[in-house]
C-alpha positions as CSV (number, residue, x, y, z in Angstrom):
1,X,0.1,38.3,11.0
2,X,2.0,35.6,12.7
3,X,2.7,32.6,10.8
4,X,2.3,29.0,12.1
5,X,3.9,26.0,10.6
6,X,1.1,23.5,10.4
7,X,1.8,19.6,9.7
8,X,-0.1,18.4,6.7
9,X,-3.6,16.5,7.7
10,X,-2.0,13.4,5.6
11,X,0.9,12.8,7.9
12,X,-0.6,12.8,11.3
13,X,-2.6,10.0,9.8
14,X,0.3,7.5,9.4
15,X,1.9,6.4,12.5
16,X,5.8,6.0,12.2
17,X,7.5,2.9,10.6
18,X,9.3,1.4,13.7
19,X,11.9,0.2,10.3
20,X,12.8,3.9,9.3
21,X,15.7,4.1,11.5
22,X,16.8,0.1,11.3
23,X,20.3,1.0,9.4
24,X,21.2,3.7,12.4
25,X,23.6,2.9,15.1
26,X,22.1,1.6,18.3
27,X,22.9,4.0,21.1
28,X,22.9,3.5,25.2
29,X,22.4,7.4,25.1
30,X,25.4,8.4,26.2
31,X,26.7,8.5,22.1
32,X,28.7,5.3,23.1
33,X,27.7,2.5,20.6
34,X,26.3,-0.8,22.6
35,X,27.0,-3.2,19.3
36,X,30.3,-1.9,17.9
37,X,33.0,-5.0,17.5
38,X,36.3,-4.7,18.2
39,X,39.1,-4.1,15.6
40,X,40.0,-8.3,15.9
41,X,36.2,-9.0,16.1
42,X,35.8,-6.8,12.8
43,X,38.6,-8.3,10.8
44,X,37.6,-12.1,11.8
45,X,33.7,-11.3,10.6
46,X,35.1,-9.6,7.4
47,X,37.1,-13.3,7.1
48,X,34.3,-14.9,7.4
49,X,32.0,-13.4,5.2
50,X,35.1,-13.2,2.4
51,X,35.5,-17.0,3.2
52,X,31.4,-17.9,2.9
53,X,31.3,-15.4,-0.1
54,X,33.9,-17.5,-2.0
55,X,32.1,-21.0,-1.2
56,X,28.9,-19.5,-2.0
57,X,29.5,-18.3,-5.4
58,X,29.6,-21.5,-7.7
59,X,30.1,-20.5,-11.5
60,X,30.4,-16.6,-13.2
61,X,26.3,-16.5,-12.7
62,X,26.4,-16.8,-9.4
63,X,29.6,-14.2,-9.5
64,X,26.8,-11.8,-11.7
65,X,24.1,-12.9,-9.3
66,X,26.1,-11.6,-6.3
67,X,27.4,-8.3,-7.6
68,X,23.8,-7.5,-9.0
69,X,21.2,-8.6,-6.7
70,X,23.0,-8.6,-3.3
71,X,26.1,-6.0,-3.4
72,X,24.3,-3.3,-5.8
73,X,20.8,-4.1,-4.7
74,X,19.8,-4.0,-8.0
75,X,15.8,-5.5,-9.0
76,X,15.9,-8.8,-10.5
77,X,14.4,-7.0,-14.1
78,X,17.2,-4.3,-14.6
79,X,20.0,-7.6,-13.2
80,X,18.3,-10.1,-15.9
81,X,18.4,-7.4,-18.2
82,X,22.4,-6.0,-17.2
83,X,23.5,-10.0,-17.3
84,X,21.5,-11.5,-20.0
85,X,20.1,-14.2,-17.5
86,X,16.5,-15.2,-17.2
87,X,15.0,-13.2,-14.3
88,X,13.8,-16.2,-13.1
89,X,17.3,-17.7,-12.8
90,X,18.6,-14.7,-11.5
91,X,15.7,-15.0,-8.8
92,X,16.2,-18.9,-8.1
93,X,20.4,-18.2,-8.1
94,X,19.7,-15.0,-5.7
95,X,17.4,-17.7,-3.3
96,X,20.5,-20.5,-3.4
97,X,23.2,-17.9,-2.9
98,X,21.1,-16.3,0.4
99,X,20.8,-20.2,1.9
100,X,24.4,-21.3,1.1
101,X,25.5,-17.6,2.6
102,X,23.0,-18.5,5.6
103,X,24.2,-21.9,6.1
104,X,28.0,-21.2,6.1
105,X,27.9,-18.3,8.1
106,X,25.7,-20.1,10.6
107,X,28.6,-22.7,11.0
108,X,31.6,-20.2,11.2
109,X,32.7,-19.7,14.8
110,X,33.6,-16.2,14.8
111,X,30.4,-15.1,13.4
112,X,28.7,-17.3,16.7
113,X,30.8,-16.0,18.9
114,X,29.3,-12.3,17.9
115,X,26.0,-12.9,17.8
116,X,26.2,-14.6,21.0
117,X,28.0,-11.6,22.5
118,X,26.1,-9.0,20.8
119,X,22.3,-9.8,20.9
């Protein structure tokens, strides 16, 4: 008897999330990447984002906030109960550190410059 892999009924019902892939490298097809910045674009964005990091980050729960929330993607229960803060601050500190981030790195040149390249 031959045997036939079947798909299960359950996943020909979902259609695939267009967001699976979003963190993979956007190829032209050829294995060349289309986005990829150059070694002085790359070291001027990590400047920038160093530069709006520092401005961003106001006192040590901010600092907590940062390291937490954004850089270990943490929820905002297990960083409240890691830091001591509030989840509520920790959510309302998280929200003022994306807009100050937003805002600075909207105003830094070299970050304009690759967006305006690049997309």
């Amino acid at each position: 008897m031959r045997r036939v892999d079947v798909q299960p009924h359950w996943a020909k019902s979902f259609p695939r999330n267009p967001l699976e892939d979003w963190w993979l490298p956007r190829t032209s097809g050829a294995g060349e990447l289309d986005d990829e910045p150059t070694p002085e674009e790359r070291e001027a964005l990590m400047n920038a984002v160093a530069t709006c990091i520092e401005n961003a980050v106001l006192d040590e729960i901010d600092q907590a906030v940062l390291e937490t929330i954004l850089l270990a993607q943490c929820s905002l229960r297990w960083a409240s109960d890691m830091t001591g803060i509030p989840k509520t601050t920790v959510a309302r500190r998280r929200d003022g550190l994306i807009e100050r981030l937003k805002e600075c790195l909207s105003n830094e040149p070299a970050v304009a410059e690759y967006l305006d390249r690049h997309l």
